[in-house]
C-alpha positions in Angstrom: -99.5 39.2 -57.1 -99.3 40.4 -60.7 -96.8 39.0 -62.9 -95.2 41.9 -63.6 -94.9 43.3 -60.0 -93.1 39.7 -59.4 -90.2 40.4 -62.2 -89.6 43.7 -60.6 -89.3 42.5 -56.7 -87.2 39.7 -58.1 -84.9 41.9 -60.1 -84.8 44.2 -56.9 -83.4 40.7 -55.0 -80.7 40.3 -57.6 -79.4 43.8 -57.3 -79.5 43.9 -53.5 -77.9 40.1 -53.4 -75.3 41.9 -55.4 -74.6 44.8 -53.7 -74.5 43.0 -50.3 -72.0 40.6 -52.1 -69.7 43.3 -53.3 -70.3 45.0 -49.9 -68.8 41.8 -48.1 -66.0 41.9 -51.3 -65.0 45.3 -50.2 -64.8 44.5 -46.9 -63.1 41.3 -47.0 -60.3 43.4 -49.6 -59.7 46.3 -46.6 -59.4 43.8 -43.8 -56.8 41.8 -46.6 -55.3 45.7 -47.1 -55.5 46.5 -43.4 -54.2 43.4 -42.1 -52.6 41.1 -44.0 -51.0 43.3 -46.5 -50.8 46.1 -44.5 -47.0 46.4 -43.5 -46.1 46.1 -47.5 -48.6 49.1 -48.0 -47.0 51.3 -45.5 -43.5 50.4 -46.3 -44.5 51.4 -49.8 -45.8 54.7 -48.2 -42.5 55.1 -46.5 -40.5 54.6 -49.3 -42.1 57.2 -51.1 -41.6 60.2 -48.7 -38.5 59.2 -47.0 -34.9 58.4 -48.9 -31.8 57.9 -48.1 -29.3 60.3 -49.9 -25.4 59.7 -50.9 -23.1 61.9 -48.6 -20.1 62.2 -50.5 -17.0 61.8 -48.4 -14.5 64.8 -48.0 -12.0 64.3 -50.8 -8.9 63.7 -49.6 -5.9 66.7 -49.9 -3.8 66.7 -52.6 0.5 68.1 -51.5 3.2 69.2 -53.0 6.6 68.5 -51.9 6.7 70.1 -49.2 3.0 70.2 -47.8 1.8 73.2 -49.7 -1.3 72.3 -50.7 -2.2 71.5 -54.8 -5.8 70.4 -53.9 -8.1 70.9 -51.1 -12.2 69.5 -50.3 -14.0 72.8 -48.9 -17.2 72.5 -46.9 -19.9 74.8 -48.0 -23.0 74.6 -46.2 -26.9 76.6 -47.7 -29.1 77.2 -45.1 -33.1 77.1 -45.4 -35.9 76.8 -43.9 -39.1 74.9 -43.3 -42.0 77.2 -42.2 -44.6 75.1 -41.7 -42.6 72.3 -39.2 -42.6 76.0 -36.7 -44.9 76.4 -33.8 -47.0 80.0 -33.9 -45.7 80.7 -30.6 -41.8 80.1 -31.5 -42.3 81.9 -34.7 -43.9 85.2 -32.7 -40.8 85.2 -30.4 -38.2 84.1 -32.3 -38.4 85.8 -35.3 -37.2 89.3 -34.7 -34.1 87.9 -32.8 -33.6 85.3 -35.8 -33.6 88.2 -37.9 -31.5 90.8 -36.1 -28.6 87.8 -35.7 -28.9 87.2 -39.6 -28.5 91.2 -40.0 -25.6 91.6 -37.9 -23.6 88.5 -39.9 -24.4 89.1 -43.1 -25.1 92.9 -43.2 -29.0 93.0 -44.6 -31.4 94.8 -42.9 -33.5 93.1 -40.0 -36.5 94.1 -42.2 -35.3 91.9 -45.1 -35.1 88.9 -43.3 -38.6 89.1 -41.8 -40.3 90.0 -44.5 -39.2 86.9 -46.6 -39.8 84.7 -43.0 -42.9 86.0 -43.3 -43.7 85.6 -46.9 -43.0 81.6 -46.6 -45.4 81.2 -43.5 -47.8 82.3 -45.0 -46.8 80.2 -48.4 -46.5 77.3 -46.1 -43.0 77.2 -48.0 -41.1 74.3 -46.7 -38.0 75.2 -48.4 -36.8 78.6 -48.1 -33.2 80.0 -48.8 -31.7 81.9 -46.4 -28.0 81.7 -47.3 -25.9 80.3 -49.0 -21.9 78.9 -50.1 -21.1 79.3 -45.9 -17.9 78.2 -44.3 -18.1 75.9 -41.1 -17.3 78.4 -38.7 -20.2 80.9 -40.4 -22.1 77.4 -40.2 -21.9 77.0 -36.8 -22.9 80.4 -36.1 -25.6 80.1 -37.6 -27.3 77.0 -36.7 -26.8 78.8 -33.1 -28.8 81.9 -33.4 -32.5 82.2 -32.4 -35.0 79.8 -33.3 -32.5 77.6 -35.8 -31.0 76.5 -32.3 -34.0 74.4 -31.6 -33.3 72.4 -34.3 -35.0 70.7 -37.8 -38.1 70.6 -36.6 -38.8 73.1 -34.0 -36.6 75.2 -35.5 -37.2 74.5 -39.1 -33.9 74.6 -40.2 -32.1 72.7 -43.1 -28.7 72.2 -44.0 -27.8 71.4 -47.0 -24.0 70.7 -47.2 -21.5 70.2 -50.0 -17.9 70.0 -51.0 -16.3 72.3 -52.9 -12.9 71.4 -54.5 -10.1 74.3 -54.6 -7.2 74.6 -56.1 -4.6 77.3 -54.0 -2.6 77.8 -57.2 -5.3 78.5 -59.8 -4.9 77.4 -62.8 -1.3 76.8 -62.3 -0.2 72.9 -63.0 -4.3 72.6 -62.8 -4.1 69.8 -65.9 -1.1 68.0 -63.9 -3.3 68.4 -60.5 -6.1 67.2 -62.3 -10.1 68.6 -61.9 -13.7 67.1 -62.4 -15.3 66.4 -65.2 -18.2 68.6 -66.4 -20.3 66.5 -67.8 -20.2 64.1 -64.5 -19.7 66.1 -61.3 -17.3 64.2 -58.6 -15.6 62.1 -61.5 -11.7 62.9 -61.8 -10.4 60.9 -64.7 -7.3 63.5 -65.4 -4.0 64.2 -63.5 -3.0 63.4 -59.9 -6.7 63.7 -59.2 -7.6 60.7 -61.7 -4.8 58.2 -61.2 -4.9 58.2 -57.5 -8.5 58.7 -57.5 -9.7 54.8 -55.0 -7.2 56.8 -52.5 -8.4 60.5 -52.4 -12.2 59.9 -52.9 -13.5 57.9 -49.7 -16.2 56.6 -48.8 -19.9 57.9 -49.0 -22.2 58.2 -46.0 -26.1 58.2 -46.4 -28.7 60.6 -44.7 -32.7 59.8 -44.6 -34.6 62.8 -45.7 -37.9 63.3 -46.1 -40.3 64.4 -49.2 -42.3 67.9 -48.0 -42.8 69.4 -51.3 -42.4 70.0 -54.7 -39.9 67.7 -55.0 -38.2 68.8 -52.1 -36.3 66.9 -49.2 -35.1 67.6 -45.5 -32.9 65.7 -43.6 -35.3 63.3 -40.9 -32.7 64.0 -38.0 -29.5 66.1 -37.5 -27.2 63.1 -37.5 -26.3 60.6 -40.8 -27.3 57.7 -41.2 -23.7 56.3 -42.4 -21.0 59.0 -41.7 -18.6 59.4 -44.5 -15.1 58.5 -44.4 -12.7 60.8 -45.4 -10.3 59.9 -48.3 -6.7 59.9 -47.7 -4.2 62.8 -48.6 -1.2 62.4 -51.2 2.1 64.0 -51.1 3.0 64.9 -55.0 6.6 64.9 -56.4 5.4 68.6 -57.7 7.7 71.6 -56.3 5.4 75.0 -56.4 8.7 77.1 -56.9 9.6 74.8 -59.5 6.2 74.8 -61.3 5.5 78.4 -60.4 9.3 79.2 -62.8 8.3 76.4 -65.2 4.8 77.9 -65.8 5.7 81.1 -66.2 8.9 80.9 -68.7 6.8 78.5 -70.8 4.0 81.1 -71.1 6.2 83.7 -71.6 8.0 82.6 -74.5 4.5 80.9 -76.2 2.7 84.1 -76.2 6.2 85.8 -78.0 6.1 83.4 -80.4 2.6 83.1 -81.0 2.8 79.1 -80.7 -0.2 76.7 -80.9 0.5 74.9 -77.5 3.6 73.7 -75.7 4.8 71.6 -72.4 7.5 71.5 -69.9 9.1 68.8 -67.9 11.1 68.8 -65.1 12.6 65.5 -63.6 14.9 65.0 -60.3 17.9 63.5 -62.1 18.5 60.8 -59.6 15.0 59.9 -58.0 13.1 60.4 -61.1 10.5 62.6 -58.9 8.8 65.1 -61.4 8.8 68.3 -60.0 6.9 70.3 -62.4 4.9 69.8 -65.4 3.3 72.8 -67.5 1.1 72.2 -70.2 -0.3 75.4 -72.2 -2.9 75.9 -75.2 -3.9 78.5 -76.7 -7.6 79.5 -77.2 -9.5 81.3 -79.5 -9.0 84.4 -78.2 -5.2 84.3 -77.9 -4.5 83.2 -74.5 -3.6 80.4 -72.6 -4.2 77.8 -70.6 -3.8 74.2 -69.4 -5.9 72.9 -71.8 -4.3 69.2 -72.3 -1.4 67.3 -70.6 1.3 67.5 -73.8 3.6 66.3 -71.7 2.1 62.9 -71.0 0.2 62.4 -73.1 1.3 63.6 -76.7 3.4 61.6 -78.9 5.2 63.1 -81.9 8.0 63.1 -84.1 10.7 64.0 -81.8 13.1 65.3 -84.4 17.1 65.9 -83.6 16.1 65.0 -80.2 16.4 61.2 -80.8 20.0 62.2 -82.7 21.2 62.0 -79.4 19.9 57.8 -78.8 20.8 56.7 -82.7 24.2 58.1 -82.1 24.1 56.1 -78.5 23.5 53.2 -80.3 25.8 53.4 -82.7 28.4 53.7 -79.7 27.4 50.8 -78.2 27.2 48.5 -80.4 31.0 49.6 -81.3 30.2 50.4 -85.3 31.2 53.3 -84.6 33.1 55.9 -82.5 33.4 59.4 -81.8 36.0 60.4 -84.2 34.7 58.1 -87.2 34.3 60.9 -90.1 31.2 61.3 -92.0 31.1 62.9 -95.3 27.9 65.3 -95.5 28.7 66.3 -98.8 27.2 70.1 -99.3 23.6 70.1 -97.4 22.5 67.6 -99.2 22.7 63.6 -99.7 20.3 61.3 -102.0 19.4 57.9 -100.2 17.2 55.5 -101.6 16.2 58.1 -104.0 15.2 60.6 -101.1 17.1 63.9 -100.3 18.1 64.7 -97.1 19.1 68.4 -95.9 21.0 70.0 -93.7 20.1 72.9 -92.3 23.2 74.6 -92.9 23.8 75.8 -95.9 26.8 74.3 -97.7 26.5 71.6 -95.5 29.6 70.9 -93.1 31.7 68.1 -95.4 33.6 65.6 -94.1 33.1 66.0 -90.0 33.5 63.3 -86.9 30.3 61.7 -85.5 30.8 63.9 -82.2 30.7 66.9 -84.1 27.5 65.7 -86.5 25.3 65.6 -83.5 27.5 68.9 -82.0 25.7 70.6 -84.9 22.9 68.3 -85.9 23.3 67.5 -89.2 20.8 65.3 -90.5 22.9 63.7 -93.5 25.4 62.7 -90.5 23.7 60.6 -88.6 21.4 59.7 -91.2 24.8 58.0 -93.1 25.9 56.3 -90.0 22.9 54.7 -88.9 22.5 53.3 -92.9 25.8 52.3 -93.8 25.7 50.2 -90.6 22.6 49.1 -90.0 21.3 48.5 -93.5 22.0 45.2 -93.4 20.5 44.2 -90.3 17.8 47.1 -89.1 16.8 44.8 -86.4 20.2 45.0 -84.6 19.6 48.9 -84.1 15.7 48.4 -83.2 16.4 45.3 -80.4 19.4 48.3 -78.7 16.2 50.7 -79.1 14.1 48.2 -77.4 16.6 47.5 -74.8 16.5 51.3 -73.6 12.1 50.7 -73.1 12.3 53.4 -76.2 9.2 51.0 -77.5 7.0 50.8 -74.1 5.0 53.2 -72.2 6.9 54.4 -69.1 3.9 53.3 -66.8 3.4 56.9 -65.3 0.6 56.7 -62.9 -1.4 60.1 -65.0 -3.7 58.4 -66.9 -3.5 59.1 -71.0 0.1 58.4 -71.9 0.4 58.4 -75.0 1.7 55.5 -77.4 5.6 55.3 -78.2 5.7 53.9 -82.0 8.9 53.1 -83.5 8.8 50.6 -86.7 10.1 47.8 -86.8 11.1 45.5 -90.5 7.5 44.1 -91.9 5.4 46.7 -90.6 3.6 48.9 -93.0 5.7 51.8 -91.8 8.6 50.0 -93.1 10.7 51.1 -95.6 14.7 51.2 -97.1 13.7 54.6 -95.9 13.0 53.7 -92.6 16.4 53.8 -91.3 17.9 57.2 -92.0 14.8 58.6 -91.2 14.9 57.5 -87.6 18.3 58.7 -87.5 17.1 62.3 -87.1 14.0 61.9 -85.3 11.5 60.9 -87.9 9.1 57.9 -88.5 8.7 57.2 -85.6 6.8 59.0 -82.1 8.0 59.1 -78.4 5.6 61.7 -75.9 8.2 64.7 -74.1 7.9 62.6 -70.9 9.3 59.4 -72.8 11.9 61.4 -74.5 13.1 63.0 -70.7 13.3 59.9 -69.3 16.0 58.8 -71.6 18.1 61.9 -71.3 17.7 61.7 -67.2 18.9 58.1 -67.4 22.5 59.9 -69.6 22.4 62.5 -66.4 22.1 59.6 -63.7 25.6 57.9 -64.8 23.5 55.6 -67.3 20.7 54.6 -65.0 17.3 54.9 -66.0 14.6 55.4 -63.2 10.7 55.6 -63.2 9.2 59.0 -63.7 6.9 59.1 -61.2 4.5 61.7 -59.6 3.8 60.9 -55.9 5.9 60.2 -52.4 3.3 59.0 -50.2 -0.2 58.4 -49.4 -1.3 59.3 -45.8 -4.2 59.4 -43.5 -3.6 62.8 -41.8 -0.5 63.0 -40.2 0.7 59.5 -40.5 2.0 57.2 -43.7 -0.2 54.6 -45.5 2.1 54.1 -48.4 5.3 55.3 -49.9 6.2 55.3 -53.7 10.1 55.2 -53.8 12.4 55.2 -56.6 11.9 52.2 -59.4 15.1 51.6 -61.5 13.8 50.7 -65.1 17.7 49.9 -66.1 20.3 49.5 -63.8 22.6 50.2 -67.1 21.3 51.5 -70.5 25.0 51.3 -71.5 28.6 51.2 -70.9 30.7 53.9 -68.8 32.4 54.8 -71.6 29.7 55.4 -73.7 27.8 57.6 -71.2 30.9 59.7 -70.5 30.9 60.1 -74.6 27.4 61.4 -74.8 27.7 63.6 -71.7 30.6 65.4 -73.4 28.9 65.7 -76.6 25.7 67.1 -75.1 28.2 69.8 -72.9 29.2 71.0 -76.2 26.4 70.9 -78.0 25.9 74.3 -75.3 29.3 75.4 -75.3 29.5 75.1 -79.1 27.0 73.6 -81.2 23.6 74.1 -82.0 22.7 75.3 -78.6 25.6 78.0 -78.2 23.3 80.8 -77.7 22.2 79.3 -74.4 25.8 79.1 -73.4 27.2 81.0 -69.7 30.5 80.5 -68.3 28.7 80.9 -64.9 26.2 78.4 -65.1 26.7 74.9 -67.4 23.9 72.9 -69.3 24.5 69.9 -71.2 21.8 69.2 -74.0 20.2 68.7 -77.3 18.0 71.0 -79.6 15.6 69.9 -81.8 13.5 71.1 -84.8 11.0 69.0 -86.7 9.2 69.5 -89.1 5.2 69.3 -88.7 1.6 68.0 -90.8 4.0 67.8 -93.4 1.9 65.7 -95.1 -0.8 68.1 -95.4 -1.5 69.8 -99.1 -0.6 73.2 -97.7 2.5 72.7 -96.2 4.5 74.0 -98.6 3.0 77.4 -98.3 2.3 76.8 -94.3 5.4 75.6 -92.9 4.9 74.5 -89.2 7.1 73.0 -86.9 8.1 71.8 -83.4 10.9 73.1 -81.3 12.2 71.4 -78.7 15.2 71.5 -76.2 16.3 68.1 -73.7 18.9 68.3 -71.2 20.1 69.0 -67.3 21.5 70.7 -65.1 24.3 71.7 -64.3 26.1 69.8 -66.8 29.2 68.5 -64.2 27.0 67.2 -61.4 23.0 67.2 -62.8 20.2 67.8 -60.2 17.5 68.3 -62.7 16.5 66.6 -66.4 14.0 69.2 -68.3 12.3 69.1 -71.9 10.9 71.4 -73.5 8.4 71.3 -76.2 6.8 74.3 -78.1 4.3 73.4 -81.2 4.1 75.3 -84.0 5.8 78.5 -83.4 5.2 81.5 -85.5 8.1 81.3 -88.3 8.2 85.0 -88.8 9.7 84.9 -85.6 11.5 81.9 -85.3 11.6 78.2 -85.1 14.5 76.5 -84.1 14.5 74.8 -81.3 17.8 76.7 -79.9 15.3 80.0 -80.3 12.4 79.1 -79.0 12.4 76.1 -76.7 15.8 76.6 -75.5 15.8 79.8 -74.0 13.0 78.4 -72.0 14.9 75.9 -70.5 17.9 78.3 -70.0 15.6 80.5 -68.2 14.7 77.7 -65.5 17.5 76.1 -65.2 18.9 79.3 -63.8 16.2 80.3 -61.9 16.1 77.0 -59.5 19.2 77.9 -59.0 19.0 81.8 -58.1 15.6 82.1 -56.8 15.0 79.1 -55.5 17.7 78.1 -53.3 15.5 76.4 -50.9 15.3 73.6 -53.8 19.0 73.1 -54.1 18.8 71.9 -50.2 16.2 69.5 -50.8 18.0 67.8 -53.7 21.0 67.5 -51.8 19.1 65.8 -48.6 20.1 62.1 -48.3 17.3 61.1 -47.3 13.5 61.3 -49.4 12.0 59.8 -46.3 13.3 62.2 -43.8 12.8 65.2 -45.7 8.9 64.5 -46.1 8.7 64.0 -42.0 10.2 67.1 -41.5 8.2 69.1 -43.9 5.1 67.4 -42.7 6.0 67.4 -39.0 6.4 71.4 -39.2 3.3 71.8 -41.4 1.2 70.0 -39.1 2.8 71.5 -36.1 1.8 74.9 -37.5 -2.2 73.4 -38.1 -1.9 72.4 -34.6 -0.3 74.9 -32.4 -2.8 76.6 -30.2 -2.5 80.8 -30.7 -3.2 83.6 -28.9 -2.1 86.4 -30.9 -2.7 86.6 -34.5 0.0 84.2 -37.1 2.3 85.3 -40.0 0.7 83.5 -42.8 2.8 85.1 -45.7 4.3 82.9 -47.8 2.0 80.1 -46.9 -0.2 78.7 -49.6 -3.8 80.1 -49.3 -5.9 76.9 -48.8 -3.3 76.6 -46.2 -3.7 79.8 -44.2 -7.2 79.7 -44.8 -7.2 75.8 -42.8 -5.2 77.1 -40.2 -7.4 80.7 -39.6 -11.0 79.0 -39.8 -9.6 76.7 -37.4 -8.6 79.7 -35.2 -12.2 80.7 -35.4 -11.6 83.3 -37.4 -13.5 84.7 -40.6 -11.2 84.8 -43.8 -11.7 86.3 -46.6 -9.7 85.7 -50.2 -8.8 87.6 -53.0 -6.6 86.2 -55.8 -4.7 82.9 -55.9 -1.1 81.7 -55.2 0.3 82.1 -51.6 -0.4 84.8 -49.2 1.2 88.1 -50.2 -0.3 90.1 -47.5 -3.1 89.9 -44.3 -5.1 92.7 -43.2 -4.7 92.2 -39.5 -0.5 91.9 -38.5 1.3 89.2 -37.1 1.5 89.4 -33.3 -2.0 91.5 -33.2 -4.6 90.0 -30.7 -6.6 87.2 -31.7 -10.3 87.9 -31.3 -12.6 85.0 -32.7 -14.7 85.7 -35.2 -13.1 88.5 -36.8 -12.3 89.3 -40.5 -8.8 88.1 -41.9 -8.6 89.3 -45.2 -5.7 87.8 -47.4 -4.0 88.8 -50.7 -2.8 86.0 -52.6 -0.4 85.9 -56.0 
């Protein structure tokens, strides 16, 4: 054989040894693939057309009081469907009847629906929208008709369900409440929603769905994985009547005087139980809104406010008393080579200490915190410090702000530094900080935790209960407190608050008007200010503590505190006691315990009572009326917010499942 014909069969060899080797190389890898790797390989498969999803639990309910409800989790459920999963035969007969039931609920023509039922079989469209934002009953009804009845996958239908979080009173106490972030859906870190967040949220379930297209996903089977659990409900301090009066006198009087923002507190003198808190901002545009918990969470000069603890002090530590007379010369008084003014000009002269906070002169109090405390500055900050003047109150609302009050050797510190605390300066206590020392003068001298919640339950029955905490059993003698609670009495009747004054209804407090960004280089020709007003109510035998807080009023108009923050608290002090009489009862009721039983026990009783004929639900809170309907099977239908003004079908009227309710809320 020729040389060359020998090269060429021996190459020939070569090639073919080494395509039979890679042959047995291939095979050797898919019997490795099929066999000894093969479970991985599938699992991997698995893995990337099926997943397990989060179910977020149902939120628990957030309560007022007296089981209205603040905060509710809503179901909403979108329904679509997956044309291909169908048999040809069920589609033929099903169809029409699908699309007739669809019709009849939701008021579109047959036609519609067919047409678009059509359209995705023949776009093999696995995910289709048929409705969306559907309450459980109109859930339920669906999933029933024609064709979706036979389930995910003879049926083709999907369910995707979510919570939706409502709030019954709008935007009413909605900072205080608390609501989700935007930036990270299902996140509360504000308000009653954020502090007792681990409570309310639950726990998350999981359901396996399965990839079909596009980045879509159906749920595997009609049953989860992990059920959720529910979270569990809190009952809030928060009184809608209250907050409904609070709310709207603040807003009232903020919009008159064309004020940058402003907050109002209101305290249950001897349980410390906050019963409404409004916090208002103005936008761009003029209006407001609860933009930011002031209340909480702002600290600020408090101004002649704190008159009312330097003069306390003074008191206590015996330096002084009532009748010691001050000299305020004419308005105006050089200390440490710094003026200090009165507001009244001509100044008052030589007056007692009761009167210099009666009229809240600056120069008085100012001289009798220096001449005795000069000396030893410590003496006065230690009494401040033994009132908690210094620490947080520990509020469960997350954000309090700071309390700052200088102390000898800070930067801060100055000769200065006494007579300017003396009338509210140098120093910065939020409204809520401020209240709590007034409700501790109301309460006979003792000084209780502020505190936002009753009880934490699980349905119908109690998990825990949040009491009253003392913070001081005794911020001071008895004959002190009797002092300052007659001084504060006629500060109305006849000081700097006498415009607030009625013989019919008595208020004991103290007004308060600071002055603002006065280190900025436009004050001069931009004057800005905080008015404020602190007290309770009635002056003889307090129920209630309130502040009230209003930034940066317009001064055309006004900006004492007697003229803008303390017609505010006039005006609510009177109304919980003329149109809310209801409240009165529950602050005379011995017992906390037993008047959350029998608010709850009647609440629930309502939820639960079986009807035949058609409920009064005026008056009730709408998520309320709307829990109690649905679960009556019928359809309701909202407009507005607040509590139910009126219902389109009458008390007593037949109750047909499935009918329209409509309710008007404000």
């Amino acid at each position: 054989m020729p040389i060359a014909e020998k090269n060429i069969l021996n190459r020939l060899y070569i090639v073919a040894g080494c395509m039979f080797i890679f042959a047995i190389a291939v095979v050797v890898q898919l019997v490795k693939i099929q066999f000894a790797e093969g479970d991985k390989y599938r699992e991997l498969a698995l893995k990337n057309t099926t997943k397990n999803f989060v179910i977020p639990a149902n939120r628990g309910n957030v309560y007022a009081d007296d089981g209205s409800l603040l905060a509710t989790s809503v179901p909403k459920y979108d329904i679509r469907f997956d044309a291909v999963t169908v048999t040809a035969e069920d589609f033929k007969t099903q169809l029409v009847p699908l699309s007739k039931e669809l019709a009849k609920m939701f008021g579109k023509p047959a036609s519609y629906y067919q047409n678009n039922f059509r359209k995705a079989r023949a776009q093999k469209n696995r995910y289709m929208l048929v409705v969306k934002n559907l309450g459980y009953s109109d859930y339920i009804k669906v999933k029933q008709m024609p064709l979706f009845n036979l389930g995910p996958y003879k049926g083709g239908i999907i369910v995707d369900q979510r919570t939706v979080r409502e709030h019954p009173m709008g935007k009413i106490a909605e900072r205080t409440v608390g609501n989700q972030r935007k930036d990270k859906p299902g996140y509360y870190s504000v308000g009653l929603e954020g502090a007792f967040d681990e409570f309310l949220r639950g726990k998350e379930g999981r359901r396996l769905k399965q990839k079909i297209a596009k980045g879509q996903w159906k749920p595997v089977y009609d049953d989860n994985e992990i059920e959720p659990m529910d979270g569990y409900d809190i009952v809030s301090t928060i009184n809608v009547n209250i907050q409904d009066i609070a709310h709207h006198a603040l807003l009232k009087q903020l919009e008159y005087y064309e004020a940058e923002h402003g907050t109002v507190v209101v305290m249950e003198v001897s349980t410390g139980a906050i019963k409404a808190v409004s916090n208002l901002g103005r936008t761009s545009d003029g209006t407001y809104y609860e933009k930011l918990n002031y209340g909480v969470g702002e600290s600020h000069e408090p101004g002649s406010t704190f008159k009312v603890m330097a003069l306390m002090a003074a008191l206590e530590d015996k330096v002084i008393d009532t009748s010691t007379v001050i000299d305020t010369k004419e308005g105006v008084k050089t200390f440490y080579r710094r003026k200090i003014y009165d507001s009244h000009r001509g100044g008052y002269g030589k007056i007692s200490a009761a009167k210099a906070l009666e009229v809240s002169s600056n120069i008085g109090l100012a001289t009798l915190i220096d001449e005795n405390y000069a000396k030893n500055p410590n003496k006065f900050i230690d009494r401040l410090k033994s009132w908690h003047l210094t620490e947080k109150t520990g509020v469960a609302i997350k954000g309090e702000g700071i309390p700052f009050i200088p102390e000898p050797g800070h930067s801060k510190w100055s000769k200065n530094a006494l007579p300017s605390m003396a009338y509210g300066y140098n120093l910065r206590l939020t409204p809520l900080q401020t209240l709590t020392f007034y409700n501790a003068i109301a309460n006979n001298g003792v000084m209780v935790k502020p505190r936002f919640i009753q009880e934490v339950r699980a349905w119908n029955k109690k998990v825990d209960v949040y009491g009253t905490k003392v913070i001081n059993p005794k911020i001071c003698s008895e004959k002190t407190i009797k002092e300052i609670q007659a001084i504060l009495t006629n500060v109305v009747k006849r000081g700097t608050g006498k415009s607030l004054y009625s013989a019919d209804f008595s208020m004991a407090g103290k007004t308060g008007t600071a002055q603002t960004e006065y280190w900025m280089a436009d004050w001069q020709s931009n004057r800005r200010y905080v008015s404020s007003f602190a007290g309770y109510f009635p002056a003889e035998n307090p129920k209630y503590s309130c502040i009230v807080v209003i930034h940066k009023p317009s001064i055309k108009k006004g900006y004492y505190g007697a003229d803008v923050s303390g017609p505010v608290f006039k005006r609510i002090a009177q109304k919980i006691f003329t149109d809310a009489p209801e409240v009165i009862e529950i602050a005379n009721v011995d017992s906390e315990d037993a008047l959350i039983k029998h608010d709850f026990e009647n609440y629930f009783a309502k939820v639960q009572k079986q009807y035949k004929k058609i409920p009064n639900v005026t008056g009730m809170a709408g998520m309320d009326a709307v829990s109690l309907l649905e679960n009556l099977g019928l359809k309701v239908k909202l407009i507005g917010n607040g509590t139910v003004s009126d219902q389109s079908i009458p008390q007593g009227e037949p109750l047909k499942k499935g009918s329209q309710i409509v309710l008007k809320l404000s």
